[in-house]
C-alpha positions in Angstrom: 0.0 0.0 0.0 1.4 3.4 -0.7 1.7 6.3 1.8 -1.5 7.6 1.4 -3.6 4.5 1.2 -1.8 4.5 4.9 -2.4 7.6 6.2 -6.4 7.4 4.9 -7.0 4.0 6.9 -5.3 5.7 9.9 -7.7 8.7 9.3 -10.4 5.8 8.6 -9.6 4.5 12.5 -8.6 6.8 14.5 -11.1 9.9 12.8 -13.2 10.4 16.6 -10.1 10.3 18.5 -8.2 13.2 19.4 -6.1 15.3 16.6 -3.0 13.7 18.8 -3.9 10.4 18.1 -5.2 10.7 14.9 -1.2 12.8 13.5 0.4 10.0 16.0 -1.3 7.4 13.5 -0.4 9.2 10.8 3.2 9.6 11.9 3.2 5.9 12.8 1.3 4.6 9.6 4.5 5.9 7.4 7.3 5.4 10.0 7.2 1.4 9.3 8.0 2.6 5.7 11.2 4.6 7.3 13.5 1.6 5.0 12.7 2.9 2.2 16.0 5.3 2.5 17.9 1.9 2.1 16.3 1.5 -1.6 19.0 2.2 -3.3 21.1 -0.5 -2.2 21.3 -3.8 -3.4 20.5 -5.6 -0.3 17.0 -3.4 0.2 14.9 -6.3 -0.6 16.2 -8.5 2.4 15.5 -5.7 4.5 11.6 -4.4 3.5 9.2 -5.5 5.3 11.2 -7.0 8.2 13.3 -5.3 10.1 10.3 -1.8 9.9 7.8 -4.5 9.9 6.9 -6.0 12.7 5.4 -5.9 16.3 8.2 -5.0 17.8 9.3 -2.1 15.9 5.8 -0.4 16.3 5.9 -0.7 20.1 9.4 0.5 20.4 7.7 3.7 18.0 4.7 4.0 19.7 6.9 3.7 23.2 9.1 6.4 22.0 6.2 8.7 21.3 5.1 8.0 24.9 8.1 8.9 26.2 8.5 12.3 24.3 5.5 13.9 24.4 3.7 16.0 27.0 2.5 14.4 30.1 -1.4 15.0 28.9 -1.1 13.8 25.4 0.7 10.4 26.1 -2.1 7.8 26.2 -3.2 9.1 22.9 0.4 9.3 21.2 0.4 5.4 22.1 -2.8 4.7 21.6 -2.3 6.8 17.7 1.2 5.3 16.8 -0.3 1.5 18.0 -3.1 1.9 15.4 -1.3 3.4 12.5 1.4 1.2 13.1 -0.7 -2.0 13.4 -2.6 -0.9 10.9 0.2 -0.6 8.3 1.3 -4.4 9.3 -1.8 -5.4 8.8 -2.9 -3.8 5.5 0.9 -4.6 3.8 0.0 -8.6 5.0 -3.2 -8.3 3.3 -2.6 -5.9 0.1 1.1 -7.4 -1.2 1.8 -6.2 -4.6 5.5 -6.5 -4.2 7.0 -10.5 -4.4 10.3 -9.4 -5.1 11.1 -9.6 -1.2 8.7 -12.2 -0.2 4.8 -12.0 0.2 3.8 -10.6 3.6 5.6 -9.2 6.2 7.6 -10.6 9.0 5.2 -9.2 12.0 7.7 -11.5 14.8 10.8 -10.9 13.5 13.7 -10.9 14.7 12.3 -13.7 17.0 10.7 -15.6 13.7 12.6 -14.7 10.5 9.2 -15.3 8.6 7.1 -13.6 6.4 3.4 -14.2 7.1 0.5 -12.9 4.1 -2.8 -13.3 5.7 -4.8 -13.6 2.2 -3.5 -11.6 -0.6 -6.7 -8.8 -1.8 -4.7 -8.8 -5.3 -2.9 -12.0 -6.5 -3.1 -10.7 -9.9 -1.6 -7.7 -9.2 1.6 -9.1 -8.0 2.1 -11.1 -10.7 2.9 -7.9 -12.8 5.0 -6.2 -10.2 7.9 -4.9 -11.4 9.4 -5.3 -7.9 11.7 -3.0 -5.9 14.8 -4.3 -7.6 14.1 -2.1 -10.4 13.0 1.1 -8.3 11.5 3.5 -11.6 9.2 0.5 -13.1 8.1 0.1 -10.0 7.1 4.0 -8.9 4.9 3.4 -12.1 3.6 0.4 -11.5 2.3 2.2 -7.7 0.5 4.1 -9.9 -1.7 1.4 -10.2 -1.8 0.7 -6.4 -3.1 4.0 -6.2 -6.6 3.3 -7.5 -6.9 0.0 -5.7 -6.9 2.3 -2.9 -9.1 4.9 -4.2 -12.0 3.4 -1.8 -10.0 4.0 0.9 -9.2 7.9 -0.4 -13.2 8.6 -0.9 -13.8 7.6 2.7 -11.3 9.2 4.1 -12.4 12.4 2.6 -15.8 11.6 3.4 -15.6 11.3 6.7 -13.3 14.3 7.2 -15.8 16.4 5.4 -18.6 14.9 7.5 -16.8 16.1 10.2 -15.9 19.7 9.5 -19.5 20.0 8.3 -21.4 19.0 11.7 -18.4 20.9 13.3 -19.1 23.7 11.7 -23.3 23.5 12.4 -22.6 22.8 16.1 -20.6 26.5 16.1 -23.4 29.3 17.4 -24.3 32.1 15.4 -23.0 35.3 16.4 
């Protein structure tokens, strides 16, 4: 799933929640991404979707963002990054386009070097995946990914607009 096919089912989760927990999940959803700066080497592909992806790495986010934010926002900086984090897992183990580096991602690692694919949403997709070896074809081929995810865009939007419209009834007149 691409960035903001993340960041719209964090929105989707966490949109009654406090704006706190909904940017933590935000934050969260594309901080298990954060190897992508190793793309451009040659061993990226042994790295995605393990060492970023997993259990562990999302507690030890969502603990960090516990420890280093202000007392009265903590429980909803954990509470954010567990979601958007867990989330990510979760969506990447059911959406794989990408079987250059295995199908799935390795949610135990380092304790189980496995990589686990819940059910696959789009088999057929990944059969034309370009993979991340060759880093241009696949930017295009994303492009694709994007409207898979278009369902998740709309109701994203639609719920954010939803909610700045009853926010803005609810105001009194003046």
């Amino acid at each position: 799933m691409t960035p903001i096919g993340h960041i719209s089912v964090s929105y989707i989760l966490t949109a009654k929640a406090s704006k706190a927990t909904v940017l933590s999940a935000f934050i969260a959803a594309l901080l298990v991404d954060f190897d992508f700066i190793f793309l451009p080497f040659p061993w990226f592909n042994e790295i995605h979707r393990v060492v970023t992806h997993n259990i562990f790495f999302v507690l030890l986010i969502s603990l960090l963002g516990y420890l280093f934010t202000k007392k009265e926002i903590k429980k909803n900086v954990f509470i954010g990054m567990l979601i958007g984090g867990l989330s990510h897992l979760l969506l990447d183990a059911m959406m794989d386009t990408n079987p250059s580096n295995g199908m799935g991602v390795a949610f135990f690692w380092p304790l189980i070097n496995q990589n686990i694919l819940l059910f696959n949403l789009f088999p057929s997709v990944s059969e034309y995946s370009p993979g991340w070896h060759n880093p241009k074809e696949m930017l295009k081929f994303s492009f694709h990914a994007l409207l898979i995810e278009l369902p998740f865009y709309v109701l994203a939007a639609t719920i954010f607009i939803i909610k700045k419209i009853r926010k803005t009834n609810l105001k009194p007149v003046h």
